[in-house]
C-alpha positions as CSV (number, residue, x, y, z in Angstrom):
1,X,0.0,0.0,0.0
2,X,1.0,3.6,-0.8
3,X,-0.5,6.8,0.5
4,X,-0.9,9.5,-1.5
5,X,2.1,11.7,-2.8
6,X,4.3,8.7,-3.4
7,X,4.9,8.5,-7.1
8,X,4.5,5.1,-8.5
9,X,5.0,4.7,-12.5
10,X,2.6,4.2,-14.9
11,X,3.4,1.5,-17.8
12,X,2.3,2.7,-20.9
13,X,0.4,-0.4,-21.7
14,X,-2.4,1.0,-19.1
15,X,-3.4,3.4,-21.0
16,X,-4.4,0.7,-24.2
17,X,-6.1,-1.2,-21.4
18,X,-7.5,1.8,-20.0
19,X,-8.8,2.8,-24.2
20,X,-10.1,-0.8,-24.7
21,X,-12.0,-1.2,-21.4
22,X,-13.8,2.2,-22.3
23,X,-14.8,1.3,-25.7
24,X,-16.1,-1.8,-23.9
25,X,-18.4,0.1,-21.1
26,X,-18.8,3.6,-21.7
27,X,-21.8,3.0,-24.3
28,X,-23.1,1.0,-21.2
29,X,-22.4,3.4,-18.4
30,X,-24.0,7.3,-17.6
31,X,-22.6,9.8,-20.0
32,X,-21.1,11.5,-17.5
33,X,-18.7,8.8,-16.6
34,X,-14.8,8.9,-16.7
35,X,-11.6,6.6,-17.3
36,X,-8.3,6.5,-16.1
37,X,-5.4,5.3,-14.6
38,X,-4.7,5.7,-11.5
39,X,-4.0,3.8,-7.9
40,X,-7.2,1.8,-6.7
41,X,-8.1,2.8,-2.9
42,X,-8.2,0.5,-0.2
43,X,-9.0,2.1,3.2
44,X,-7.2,4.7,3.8
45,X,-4.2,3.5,1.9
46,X,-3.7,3.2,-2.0
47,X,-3.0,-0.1,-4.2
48,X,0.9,0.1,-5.2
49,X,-0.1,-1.5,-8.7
50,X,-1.8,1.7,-11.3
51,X,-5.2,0.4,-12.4
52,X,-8.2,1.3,-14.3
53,X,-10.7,3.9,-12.7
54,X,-14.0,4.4,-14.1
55,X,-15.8,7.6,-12.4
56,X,-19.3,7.1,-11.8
57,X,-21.6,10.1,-10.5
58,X,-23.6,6.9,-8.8
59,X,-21.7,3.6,-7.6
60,X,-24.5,1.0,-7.7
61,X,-24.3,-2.1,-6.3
62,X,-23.8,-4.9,-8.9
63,X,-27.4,-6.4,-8.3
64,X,-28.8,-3.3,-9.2
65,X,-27.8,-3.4,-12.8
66,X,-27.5,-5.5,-16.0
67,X,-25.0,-7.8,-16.3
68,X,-23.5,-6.1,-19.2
69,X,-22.5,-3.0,-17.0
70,X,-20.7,-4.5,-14.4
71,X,-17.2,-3.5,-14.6
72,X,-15.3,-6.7,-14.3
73,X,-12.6,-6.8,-11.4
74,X,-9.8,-7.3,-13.8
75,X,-9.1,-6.3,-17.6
76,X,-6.1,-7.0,-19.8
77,X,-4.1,-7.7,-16.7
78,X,-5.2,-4.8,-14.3
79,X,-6.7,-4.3,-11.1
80,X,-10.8,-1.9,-11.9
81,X,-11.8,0.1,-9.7
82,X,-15.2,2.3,-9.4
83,X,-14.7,5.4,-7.9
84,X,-18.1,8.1,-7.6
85,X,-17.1,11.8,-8.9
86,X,-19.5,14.8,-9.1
87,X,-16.9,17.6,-10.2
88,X,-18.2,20.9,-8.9
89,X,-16.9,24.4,-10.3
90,X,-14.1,25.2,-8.4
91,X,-14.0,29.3,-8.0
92,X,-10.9,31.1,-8.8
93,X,-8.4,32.5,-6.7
94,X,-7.6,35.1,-9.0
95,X,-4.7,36.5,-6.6
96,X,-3.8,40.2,-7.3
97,X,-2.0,40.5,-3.9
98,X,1.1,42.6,-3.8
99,X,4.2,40.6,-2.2
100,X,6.9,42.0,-1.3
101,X,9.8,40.6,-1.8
102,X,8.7,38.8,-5.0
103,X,8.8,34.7,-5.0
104,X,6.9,32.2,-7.5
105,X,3.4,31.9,-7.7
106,X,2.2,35.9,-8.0
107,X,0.4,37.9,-10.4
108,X,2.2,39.8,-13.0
109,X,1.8,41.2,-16.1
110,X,2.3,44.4,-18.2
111,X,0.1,47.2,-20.4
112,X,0.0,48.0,-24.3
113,X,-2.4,50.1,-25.7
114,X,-5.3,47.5,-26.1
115,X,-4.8,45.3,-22.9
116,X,-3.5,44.5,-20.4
117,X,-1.7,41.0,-20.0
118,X,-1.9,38.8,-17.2
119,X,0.6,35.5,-16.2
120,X,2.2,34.1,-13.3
121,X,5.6,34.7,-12.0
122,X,7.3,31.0,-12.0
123,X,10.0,31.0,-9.6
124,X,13.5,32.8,-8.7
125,X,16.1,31.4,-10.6
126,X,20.5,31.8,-10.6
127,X,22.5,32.4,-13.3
128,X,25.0,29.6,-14.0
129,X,27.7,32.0,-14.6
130,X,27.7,34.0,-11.4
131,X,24.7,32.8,-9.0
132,X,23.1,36.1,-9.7
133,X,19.2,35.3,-9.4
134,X,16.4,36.2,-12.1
135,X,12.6,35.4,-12.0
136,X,11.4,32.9,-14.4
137,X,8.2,32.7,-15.9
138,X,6.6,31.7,-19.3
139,X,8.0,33.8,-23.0
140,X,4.4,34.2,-24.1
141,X,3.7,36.0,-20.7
142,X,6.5,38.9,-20.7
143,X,6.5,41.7,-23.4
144,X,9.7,42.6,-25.5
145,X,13.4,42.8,-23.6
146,X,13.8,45.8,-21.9
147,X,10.4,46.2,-21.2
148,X,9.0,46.6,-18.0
149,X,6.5,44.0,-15.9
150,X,4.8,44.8,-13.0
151,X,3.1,43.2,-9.9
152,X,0.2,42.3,-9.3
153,X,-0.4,43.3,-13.1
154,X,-1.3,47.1,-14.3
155,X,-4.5,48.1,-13.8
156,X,-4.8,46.5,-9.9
157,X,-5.3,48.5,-6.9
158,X,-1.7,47.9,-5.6
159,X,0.1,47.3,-8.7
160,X,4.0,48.4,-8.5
161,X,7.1,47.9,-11.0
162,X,8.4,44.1,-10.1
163,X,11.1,44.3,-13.2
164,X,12.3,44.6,-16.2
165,X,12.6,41.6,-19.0
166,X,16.1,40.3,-19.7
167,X,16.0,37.3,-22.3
168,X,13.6,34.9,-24.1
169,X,14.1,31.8,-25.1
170,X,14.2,30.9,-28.6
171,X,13.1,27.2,-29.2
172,X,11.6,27.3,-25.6
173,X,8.3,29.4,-24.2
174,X,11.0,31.1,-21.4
175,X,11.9,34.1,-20.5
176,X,14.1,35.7,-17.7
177,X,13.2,39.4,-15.6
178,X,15.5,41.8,-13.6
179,X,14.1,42.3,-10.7
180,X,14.1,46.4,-10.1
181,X,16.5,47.1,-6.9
182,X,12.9,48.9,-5.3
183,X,11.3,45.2,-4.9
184,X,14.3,43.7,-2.5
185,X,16.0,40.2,-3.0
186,X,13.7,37.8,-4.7
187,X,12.5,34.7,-2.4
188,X,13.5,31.3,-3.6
189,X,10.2,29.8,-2.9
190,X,6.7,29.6,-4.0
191,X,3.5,31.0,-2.3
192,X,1.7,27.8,-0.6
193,X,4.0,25.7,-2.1
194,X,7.1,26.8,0.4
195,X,11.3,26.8,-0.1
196,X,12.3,24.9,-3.6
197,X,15.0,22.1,-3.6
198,X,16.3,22.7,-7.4
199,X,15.4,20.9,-10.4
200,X,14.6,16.9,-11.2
201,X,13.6,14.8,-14.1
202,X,9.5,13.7,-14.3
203,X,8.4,11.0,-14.9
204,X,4.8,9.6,-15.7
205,X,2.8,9.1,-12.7
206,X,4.4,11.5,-10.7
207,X,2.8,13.8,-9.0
208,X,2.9,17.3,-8.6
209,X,1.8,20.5,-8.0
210,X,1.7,24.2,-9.2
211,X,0.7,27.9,-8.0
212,X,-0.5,29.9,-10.6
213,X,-2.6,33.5,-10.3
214,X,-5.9,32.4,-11.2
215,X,-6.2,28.6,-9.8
216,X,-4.1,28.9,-6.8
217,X,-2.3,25.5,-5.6
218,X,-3.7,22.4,-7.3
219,X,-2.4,19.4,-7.2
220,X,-2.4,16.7,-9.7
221,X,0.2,13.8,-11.7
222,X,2.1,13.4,-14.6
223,X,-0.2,11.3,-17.2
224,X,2.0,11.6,-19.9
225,X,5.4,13.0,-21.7
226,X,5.0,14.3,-25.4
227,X,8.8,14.4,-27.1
228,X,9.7,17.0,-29.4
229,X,8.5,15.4,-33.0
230,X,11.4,14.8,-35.1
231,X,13.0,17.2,-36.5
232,X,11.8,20.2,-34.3
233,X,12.8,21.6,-31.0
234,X,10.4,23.3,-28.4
235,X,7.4,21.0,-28.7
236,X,8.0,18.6,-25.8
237,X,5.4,18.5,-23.1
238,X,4.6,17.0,-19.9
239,X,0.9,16.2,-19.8
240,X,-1.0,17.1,-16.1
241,X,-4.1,16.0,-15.0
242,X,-5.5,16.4,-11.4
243,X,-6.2,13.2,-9.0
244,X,-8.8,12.2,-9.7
245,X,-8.8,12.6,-13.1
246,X,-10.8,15.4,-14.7
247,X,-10.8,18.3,-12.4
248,X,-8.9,21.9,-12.3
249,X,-5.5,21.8,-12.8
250,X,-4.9,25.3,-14.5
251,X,-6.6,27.8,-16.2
252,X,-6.2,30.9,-18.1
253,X,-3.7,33.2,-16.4
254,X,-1.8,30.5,-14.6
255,X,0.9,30.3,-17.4
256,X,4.4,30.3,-16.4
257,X,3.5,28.8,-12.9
258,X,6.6,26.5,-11.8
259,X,5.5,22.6,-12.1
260,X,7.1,20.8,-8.5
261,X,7.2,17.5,-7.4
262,X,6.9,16.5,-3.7
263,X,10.3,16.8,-3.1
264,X,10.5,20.6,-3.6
265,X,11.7,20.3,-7.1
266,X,10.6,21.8,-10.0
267,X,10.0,19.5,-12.8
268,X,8.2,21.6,-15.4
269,X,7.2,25.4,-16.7
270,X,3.3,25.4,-17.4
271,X,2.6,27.1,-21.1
272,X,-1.0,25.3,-21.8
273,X,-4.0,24.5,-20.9
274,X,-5.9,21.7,-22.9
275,X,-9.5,19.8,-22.2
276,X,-10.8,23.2,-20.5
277,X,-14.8,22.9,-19.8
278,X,-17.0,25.2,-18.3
279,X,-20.4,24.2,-16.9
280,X,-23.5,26.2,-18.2
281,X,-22.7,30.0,-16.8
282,X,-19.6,29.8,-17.9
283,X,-17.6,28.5,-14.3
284,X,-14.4,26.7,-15.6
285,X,-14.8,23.1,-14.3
286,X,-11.8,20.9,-15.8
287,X,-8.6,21.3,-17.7
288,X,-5.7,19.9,-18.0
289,X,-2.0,21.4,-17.6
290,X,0.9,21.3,-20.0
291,X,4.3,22.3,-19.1
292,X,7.6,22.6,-20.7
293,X,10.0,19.8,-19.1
294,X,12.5,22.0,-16.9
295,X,16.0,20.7,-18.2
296,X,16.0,22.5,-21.7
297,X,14.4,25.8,-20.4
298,X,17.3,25.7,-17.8
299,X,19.8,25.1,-20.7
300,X,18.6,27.6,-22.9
301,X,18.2,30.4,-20.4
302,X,21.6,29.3,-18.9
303,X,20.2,29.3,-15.4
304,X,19.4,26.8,-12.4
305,X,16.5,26.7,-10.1
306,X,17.1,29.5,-7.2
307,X,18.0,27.6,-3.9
308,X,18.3,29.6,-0.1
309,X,19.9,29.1,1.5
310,X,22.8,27.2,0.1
311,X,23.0,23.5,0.3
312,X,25.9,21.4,0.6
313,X,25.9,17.7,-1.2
314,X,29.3,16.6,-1.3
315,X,33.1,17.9,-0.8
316,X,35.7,16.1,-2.9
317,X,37.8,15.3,-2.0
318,X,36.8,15.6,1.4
319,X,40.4,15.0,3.3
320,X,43.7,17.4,3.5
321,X,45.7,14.7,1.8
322,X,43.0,14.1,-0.9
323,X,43.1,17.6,-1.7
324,X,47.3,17.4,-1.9
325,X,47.1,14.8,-4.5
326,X,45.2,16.4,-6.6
327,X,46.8,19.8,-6.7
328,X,45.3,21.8,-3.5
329,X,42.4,22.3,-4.5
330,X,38.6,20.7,-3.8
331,X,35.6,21.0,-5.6
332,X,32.0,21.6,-3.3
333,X,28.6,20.6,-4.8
334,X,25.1,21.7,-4.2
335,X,23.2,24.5,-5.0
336,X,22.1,27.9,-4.2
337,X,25.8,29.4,-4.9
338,X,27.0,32.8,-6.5
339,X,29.3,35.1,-7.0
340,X,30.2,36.1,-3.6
341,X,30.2,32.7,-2.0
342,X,32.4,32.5,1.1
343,X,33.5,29.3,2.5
344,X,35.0,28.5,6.0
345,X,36.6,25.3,7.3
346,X,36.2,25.5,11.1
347,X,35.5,29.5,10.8
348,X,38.2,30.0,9.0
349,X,38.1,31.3,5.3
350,X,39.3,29.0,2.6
351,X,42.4,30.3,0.9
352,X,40.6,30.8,-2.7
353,X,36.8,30.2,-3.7
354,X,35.6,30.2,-7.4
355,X,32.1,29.6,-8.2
356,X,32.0,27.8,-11.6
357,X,28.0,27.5,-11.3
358,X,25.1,27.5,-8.7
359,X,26.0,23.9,-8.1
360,X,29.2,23.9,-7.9
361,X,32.8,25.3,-6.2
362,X,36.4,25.3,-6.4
363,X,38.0,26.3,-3.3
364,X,41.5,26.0,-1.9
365,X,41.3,24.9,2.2
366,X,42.8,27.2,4.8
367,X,46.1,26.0,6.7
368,X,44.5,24.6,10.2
369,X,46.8,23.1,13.1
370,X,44.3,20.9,13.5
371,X,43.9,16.7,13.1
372,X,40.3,15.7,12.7
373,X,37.1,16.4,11.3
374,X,36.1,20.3,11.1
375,X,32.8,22.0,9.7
376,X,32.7,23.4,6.6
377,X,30.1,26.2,6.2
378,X,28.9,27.5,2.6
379,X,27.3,31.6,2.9
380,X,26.3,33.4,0.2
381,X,26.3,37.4,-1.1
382,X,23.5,37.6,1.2
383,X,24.4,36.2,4.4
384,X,23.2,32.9,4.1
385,X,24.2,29.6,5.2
386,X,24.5,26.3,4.6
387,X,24.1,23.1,7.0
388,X,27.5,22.0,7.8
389,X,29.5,19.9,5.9
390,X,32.9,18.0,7.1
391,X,36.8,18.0,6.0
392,X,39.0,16.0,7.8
393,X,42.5,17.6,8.3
């Protein structure tokens, strides 16, 4: 048994099973009934194993209908399950809050002469070269470079300047802003979602959440990863659907909301919306997210996901005689790291530091009298600090 927020893979075969059992039943079943592949509920716990879930606005007992309808315990070599769903309209946040300082998650947007346009500020992010951090959100969401965005968006009762737009991508829906010096230091973290970790891989089935302006936090999984066709760059997608399938995941306004697994890690860039329905006045009721897998936005913009404060994952080599053999000096992962990085062994500053990315150091140890293990603390331009790491002298 797993509880919820522990990502188990989908195979892709499910999803044929999960076709074929629907054009078996759903001429059988209401018309308001759903499929998909999920994990079957047993208690309070769910079923490790992904099976086939048919929503039902009614569960009714088998004796109560034909013999035809009944959903067979197995099919093609999954677990069935019949779960009752009556979606209801969820109502919108739509968040036009001022923050200040800025973090993922906010309103934003900018003015031309025949609108205004609205978007979601993604997340803080570093510059590989020298750590220095930007705000990420969607291309399609930011006017021209050099243009100015503000937040909450023009037009809203506290809306001030949040920055200034420094780069979009090219292949990738991305783009980069300066924050303006008025707004403070940008938070690495995300409203309701908390702190973020970095960056990770996705993969189907796991699941995730986002923040955007006009949904707020929903929270969904991974149902499926779209490559870039061959030949072109900049179509790949991640695929996002709430759990149970079906429901809110995102809707118009939310793009460039930061995609994040439930380690703190963000996984995609939201761009789309697909399958949106509304219900008869008009109250959006279901649609699903696409995002932009993370790794080629970060290589494009040439940036990593903003981490604070800096975290230390490894020192090597981690000894004063490993560092000798290799020339004096020793090379610190992790992340969250810029340009005016200092490093201490024991409180004493090492000799030389060089930041060759967010993730990574070069730094030549201080000269201690000492034998034995002593802490190594990471602090950045800002005055933050890392957990302790260890060097043995």
């Amino acid at each position: 048994m797993v509880h919820p927020g522990e990502p188990v893979a989908i195979p892709a075969d499910a999803y044929d099973a999960l076709e074929s059992l629907r054009a078996a039943y759903a001429r059988l079943l209401p018309a308001e009934a759903a499929f998909g592949v999920g994990l079957k509920r047993i208690g309070d716990g769910y079923v490790v194993e992904p099976s086939l879930i048919v929503y039902l606005p009614e569960k009714l007992p088998a004796d109560r209908l034909p013999s035809d309808a009944v959903v067979p315990a197995h099919w093609e070599g999954y677990a069935t399950d019949v779960v009752e769903s009556r979606p209801e309209p969820v109502a919108l946040v739509n968040d036009t809050s001022f923050v200040d300082p800025p973090r993922g998650g906010l309103d934003i947007g900018w003015e031309d002469p025949f609108e205004v346009h609205v978007g979601t500020l993604g997340c803080v992010a570093q510059r590989r070269g020298d750590g220095a951090r930007r705000l990420l959100t969607a291309n399609h969401v930011t006017p021209a470079p050099g243009i100015q965005m503000f937040q909450p968006h023009p037009q809203t009762a506290q809306t001030a300047l949040l920055g200034t737009v420094e780069s979009q991508g090219t292949d990738w829906d991305a783009a980069l802003l300066v924050t303006d010096p008025g707004r403070g230091v940008p938070a690495c973290s995300v409203v309701d979602v908390g702190p973020l970790r970095g960056s990770s891989p996705v993969t189907v089935g796991t699941p995730v959440r986002k923040r955007g302006r006009t949904t707020g936090l929903t929270l969904g999984f991974v149902v499926a990863h779209i490559p870039d066709p061959p030949g072109l760059v900049g179509e790949a997608r991640i695929r996002i659907d709430t759990f149970p399938p079906g429901g809110l995941f995102v809707w118009h306004g939310d793009s460039g909301s930061v995609v994040v697994n439930l380690s703190d890690e963000v996984v995609g860039l939201l761009v789309q919306a697909d399958n949106m329905q509304t219900d008869a006045n008009g109250n959006p009721t279901a649609a699903v997210g696409m995002a932009l897998p993370v790794a080629p936005v970060l290589d494009e913009l040439s940036i990593e996901i903003g981490v604070s404060p800096p975290v230390i994952s490894r020192i090597s080599p981690d000894t004063a005689l490993g560092v000798l053999a290799v020339g004096g000096k020793a090379e610190i992962d992790g992340a969250g790291f810029d340009a005016g990085t200092r490093v201490t062994f024991n409180g004493v500053d090492a000799l030389s530091v060089v930041p060759a990315s967010p993730h990574r150091l070069v730094v030549i140890p201080p000269l201690l009298g000492i034998l034995g293990t002593v802490p190594v603390v990471v602090t950045n331009a800002l005055g933050e600090s890392s957990a302790e790491g260890s060097f043995t002298y």
